[in-house]
C-alpha positions as CSV (number, residue, x, y, z in Angstrom):
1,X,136.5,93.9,113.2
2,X,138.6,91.0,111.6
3,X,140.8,89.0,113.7
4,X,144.1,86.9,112.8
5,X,145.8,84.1,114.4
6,X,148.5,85.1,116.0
7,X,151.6,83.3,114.5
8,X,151.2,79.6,115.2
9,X,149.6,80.2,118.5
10,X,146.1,79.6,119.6
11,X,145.3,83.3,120.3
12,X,143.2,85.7,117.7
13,X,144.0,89.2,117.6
14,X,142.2,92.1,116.2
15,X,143.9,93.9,112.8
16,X,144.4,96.8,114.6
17,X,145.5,97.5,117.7
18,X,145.9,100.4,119.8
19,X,149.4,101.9,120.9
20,X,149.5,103.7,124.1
21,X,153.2,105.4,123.9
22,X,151.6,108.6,123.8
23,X,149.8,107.6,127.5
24,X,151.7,109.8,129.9
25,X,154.5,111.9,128.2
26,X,157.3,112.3,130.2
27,X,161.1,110.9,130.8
28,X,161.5,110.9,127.3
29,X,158.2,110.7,125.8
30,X,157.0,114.6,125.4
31,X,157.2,114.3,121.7
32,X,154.6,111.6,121.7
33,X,151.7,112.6,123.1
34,X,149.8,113.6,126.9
35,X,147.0,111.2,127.2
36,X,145.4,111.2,130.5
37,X,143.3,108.4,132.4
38,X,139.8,109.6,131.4
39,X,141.2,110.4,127.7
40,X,142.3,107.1,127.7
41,X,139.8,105.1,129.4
42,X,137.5,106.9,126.4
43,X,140.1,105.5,124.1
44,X,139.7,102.4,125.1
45,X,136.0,102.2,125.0
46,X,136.0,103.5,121.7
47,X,138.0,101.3,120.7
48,X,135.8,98.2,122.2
49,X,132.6,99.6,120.8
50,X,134.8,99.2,117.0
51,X,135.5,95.5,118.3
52,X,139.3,96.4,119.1
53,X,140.5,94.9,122.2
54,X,144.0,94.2,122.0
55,X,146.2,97.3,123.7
56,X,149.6,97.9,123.4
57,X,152.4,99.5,125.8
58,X,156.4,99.0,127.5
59,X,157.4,99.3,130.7
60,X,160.1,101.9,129.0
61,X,156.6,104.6,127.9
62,X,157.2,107.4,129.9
63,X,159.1,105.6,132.7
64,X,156.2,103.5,133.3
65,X,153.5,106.0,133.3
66,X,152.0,104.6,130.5
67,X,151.3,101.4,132.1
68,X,150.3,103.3,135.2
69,X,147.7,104.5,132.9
70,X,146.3,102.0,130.9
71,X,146.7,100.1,134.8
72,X,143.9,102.8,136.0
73,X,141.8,103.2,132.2
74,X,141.1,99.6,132.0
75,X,139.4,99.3,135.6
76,X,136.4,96.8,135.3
77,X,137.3,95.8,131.6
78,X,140.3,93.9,131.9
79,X,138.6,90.5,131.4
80,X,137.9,92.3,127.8
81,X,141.2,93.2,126.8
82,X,144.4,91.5,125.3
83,X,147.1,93.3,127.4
84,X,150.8,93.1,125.8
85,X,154.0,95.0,127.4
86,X,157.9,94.9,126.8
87,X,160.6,94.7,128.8
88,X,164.5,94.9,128.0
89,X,165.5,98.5,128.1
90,X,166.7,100.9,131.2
91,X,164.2,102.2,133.4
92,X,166.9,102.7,135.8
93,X,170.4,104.1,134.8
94,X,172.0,103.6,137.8
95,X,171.9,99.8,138.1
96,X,173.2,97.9,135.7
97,X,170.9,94.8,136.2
98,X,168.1,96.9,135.7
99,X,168.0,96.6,131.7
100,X,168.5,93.6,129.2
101,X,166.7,90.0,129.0
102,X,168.3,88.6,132.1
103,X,166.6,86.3,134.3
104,X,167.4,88.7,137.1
105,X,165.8,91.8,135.3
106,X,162.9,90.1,133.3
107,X,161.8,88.5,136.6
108,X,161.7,92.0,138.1
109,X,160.4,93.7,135.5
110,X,157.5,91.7,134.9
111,X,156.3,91.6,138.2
112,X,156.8,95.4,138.0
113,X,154.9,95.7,134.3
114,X,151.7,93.9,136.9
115,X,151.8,96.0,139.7
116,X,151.2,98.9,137.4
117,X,148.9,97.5,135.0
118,X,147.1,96.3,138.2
119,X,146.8,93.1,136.7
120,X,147.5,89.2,137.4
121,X,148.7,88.6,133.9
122,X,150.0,89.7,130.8
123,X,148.7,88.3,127.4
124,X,151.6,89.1,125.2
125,X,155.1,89.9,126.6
126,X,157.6,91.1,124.6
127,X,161.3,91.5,124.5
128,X,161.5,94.7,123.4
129,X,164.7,94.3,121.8
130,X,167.8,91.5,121.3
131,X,169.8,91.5,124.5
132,X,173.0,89.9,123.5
133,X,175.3,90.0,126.7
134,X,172.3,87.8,128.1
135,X,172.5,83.6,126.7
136,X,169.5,83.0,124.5
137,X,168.9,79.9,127.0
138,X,168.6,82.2,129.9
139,X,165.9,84.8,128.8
140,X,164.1,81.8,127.1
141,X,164.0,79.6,130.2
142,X,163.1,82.7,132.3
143,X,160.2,83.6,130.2
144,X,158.9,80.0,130.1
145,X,159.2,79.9,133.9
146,X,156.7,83.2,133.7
147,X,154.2,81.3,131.4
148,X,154.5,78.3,133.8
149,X,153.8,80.6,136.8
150,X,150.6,82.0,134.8
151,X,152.3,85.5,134.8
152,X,152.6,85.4,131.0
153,X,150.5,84.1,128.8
154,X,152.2,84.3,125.1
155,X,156.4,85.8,124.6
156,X,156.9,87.9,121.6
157,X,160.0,89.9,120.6
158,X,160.6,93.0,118.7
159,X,163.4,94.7,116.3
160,X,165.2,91.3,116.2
161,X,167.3,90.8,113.3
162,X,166.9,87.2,111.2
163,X,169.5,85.4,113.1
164,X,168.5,86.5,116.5
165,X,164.6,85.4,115.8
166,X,165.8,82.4,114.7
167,X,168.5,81.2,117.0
168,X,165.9,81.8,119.8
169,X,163.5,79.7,117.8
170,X,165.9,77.1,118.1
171,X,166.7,77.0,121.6
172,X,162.8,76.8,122.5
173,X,162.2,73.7,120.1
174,X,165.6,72.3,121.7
175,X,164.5,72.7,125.4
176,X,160.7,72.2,124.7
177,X,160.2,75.6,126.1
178,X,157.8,78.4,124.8
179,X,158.4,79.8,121.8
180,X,158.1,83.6,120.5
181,X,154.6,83.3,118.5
182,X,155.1,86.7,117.2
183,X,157.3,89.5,115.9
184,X,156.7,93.8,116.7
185,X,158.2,94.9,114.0
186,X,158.4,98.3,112.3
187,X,157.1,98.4,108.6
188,X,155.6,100.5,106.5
189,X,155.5,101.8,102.6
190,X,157.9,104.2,103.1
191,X,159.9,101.4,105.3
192,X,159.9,98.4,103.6
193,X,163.1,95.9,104.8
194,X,160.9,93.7,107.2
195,X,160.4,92.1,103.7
196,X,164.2,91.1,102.7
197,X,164.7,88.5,105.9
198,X,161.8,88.7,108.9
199,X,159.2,88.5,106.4
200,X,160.2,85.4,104.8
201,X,161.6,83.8,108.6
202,X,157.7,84.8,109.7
203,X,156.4,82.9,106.9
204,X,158.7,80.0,107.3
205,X,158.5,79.9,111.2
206,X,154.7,80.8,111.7
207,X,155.6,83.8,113.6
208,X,153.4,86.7,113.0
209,X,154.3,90.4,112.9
210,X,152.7,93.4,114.9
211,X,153.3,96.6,113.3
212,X,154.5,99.3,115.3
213,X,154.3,102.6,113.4
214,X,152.6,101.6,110.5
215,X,152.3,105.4,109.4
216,X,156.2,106.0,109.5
217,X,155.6,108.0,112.8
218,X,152.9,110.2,110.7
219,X,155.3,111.0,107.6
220,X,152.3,108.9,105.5
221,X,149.5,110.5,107.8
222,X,148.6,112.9,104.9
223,X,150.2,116.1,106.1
224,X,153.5,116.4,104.4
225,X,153.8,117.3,100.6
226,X,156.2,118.4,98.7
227,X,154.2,121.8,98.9
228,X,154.0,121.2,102.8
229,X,157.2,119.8,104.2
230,X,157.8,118.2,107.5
231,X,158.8,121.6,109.9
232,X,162.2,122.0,111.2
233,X,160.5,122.2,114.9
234,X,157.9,119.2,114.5
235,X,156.9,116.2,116.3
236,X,160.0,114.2,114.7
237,X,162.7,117.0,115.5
238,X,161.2,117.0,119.4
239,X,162.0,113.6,119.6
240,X,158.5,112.5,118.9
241,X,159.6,109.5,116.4
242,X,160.9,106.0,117.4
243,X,162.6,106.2,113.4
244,X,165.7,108.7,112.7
245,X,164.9,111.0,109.6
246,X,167.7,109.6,108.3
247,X,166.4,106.3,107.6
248,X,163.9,108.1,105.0
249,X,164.2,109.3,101.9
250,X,161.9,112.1,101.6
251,X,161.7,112.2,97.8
252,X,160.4,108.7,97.7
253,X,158.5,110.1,100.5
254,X,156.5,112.7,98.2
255,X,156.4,110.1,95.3
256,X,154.4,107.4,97.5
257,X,152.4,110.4,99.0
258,X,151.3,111.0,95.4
259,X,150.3,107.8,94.7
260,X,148.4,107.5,98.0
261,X,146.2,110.7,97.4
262,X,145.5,109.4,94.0
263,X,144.0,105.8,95.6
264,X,142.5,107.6,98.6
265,X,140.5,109.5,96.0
266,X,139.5,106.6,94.2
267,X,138.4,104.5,97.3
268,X,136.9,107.6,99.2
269,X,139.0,107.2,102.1
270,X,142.0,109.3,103.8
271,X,145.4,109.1,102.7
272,X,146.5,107.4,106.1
273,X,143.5,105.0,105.7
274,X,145.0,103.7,102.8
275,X,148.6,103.8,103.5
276,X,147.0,101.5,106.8
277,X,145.0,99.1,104.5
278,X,147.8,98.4,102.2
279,X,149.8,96.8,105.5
280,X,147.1,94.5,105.9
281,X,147.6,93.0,102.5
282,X,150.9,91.5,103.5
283,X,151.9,88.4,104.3
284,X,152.8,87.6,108.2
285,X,150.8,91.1,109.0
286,X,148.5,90.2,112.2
287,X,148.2,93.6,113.6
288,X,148.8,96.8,113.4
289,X,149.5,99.3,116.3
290,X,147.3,102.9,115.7
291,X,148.9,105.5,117.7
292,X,146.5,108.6,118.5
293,X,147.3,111.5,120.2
294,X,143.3,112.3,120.1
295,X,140.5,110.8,120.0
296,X,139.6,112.5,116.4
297,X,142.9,111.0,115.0
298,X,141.8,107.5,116.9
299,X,138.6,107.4,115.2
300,X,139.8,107.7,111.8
301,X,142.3,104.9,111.9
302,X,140.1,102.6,113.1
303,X,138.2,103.5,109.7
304,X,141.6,101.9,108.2
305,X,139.7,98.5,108.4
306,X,136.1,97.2,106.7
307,X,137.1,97.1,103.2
308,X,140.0,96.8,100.6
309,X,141.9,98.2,98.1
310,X,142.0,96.8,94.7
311,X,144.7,94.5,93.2
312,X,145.5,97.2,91.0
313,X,145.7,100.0,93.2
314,X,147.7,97.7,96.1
315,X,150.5,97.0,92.6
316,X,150.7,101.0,92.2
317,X,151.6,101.5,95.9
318,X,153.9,98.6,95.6
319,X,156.0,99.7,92.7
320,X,156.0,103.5,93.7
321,X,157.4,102.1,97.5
322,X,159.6,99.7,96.3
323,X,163.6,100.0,97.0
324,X,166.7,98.5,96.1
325,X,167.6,95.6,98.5
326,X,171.0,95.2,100.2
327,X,172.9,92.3,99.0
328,X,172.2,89.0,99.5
329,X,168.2,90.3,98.7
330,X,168.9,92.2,95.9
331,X,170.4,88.7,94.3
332,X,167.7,86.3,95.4
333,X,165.0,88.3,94.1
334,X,166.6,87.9,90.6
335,X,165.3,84.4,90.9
336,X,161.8,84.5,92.1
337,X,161.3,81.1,91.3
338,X,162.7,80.0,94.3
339,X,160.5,82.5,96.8
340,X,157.7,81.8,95.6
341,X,156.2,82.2,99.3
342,X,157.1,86.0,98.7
343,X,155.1,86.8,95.8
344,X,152.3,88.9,96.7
């Protein structure tokens, strides 16, 4: 298994990593999967035995069952694993302090991420999104506080835009206070916009990204055709993807997927093999988080990893992914000269 630095930290990560939203399966989460403690505690030893380690949930999953699970899977091996978690979101609508990246709520939360984990620290903590009632200088000092306590080890954030990555990047070098190392971010070929801004900020500001659903919650998985379209009553219509079908176009959809099955031939592995691969070919990429609602579909994306496609076959999956950029993208990239750290 090949590991990355993480950003401009000091930690190494594995290339893949493995998501446990579909640990648990209720308050929300009944579109994503039912994973158990012994399904998962197999997970996770499969995943060790391929030289994975790093595992992935929120405090959000399944109202904290996931964690709960993972807490119980991961009994004995925790001195093996890279745990990282999120916080931000409502696990409690009726108090108001109980969501956002407020010192109040991050304290709590964290300390309630470790109780179910049944841990003493958390490796990677993320904010799992941009809180922005909360000052930047209040969630930053709280998380340094958290790292200073030995509660945290490394802060990451997730579905930031540009500014809000980089205004926090500039409060931490201010203060001299911990600084996000890396970036969960949602990217794919069938979702490419993590290239116009966060790309380019990642490469600037050493900050690495973590893919969340690198598969386009399963629309590149190999299924869906034009012959064989997504069904009316599938896992995205019962609420079983973080991305809204709207944010697809499923023309471009069918065009990539006939690209893919054309290089998956050619390489001799699956079509979600290669759509995996390609990711880890880009710039920033450090992870990527494998969702598996079984331990078939587990064991064939960590098969994503041990070789690599061609120069030639990685330009066909480019141009046949490639859409037009919003504006001000669409105008730099008329002078390529000057972003030069983007050619691939």
């Amino acid at each position: 298994m090949e590991y990355r630095q993480l950003g401009g930290s000091g930690l190494y990560v594995p290339v893949l990593c493995l998501g446990t939203a579909t640990f648990g399966g209720t308050n929300g989460f009944e579109g994503w999967g039912h994973t158990q403690v012994e399904e998962a505690r197999r997970m996770i030893n499969m995943c060790l035995d391929a030289g994975v380690n790093l595992f992935d949930t929120a405090d959000v999953y399944s109202g904290g069952l996931s964690e709960e699970i993972l807490g119980k899977a991961m009994e004995g091996l925790r001195n093996k694993l890279l745990i990282s978690t999120k916080a931000t979101f409502n696990l409690n609508p009726e108090s108001r302090n109980a969501m956002g990246s407020s010192r109040f709520h991050l304290i709590n939360a964290c300390e309630a991420s470790l109780k179910r984990l049944n841990t003493d620290h958390i490796d990677i903590y993320h904010m799992h999104g941009f809180d922005a009632n909360t000052p930047v200088e209040e969630t930053l000092r709280a998380l340094d506080d958290l790292i200073t306590a030995g509660k945290v080890r490394y802060i990451a954030c997730s579905n930031f835009s540009g500014w809000h990555l980089m205004k926090a990047l500039s409060v931490s070098e201010r203060y001299g206070w911990s600084r996000y190392v890396a970036h969960q971010v949602h990217y794919s070929l069938l979702n490419r916009e993590y290239e116009w801004e966060l790309m380019p900020l990642g490469i600037d500001q050493k900050v690495g990204s973590i893919i969340w659903s690198p598969l386009s919650a399963g629309r590149l998985g190999g299924k869906y055709r034009r012959n064989n379209p997504i069904p009316a009553d599938g896992r995205v219509a019962r609420g079983g993807s973080p991305i809204p079908d709207e944010a697809t176009s499923y023309e471009r959809l069918y065009n990539i997927m006939d690209v893919l099955e054309e290089v998956a031939a050619e390489t001799g592995h699956s079509i979600a093999q290669c759509a995996l691969n390609w990711l880890l070919q880009r710039p920033t990429v450090s992870s990527l988080i494998i969702g598996a609602s079984t331990e078939e579909q587990l064991k064939q994306n960590l098969e994503a990893v041990g070789w690599n496609l061609t120069p030639e076959q990685i330009k066909r999956l480019d141009d046949v992914s490639q859409v037009t950029s919003i504006y001000p993208y669409w105008h730099q990239a008329q002078f390529p000269f000057l972003n030069a750290q983007l050619q691939f």
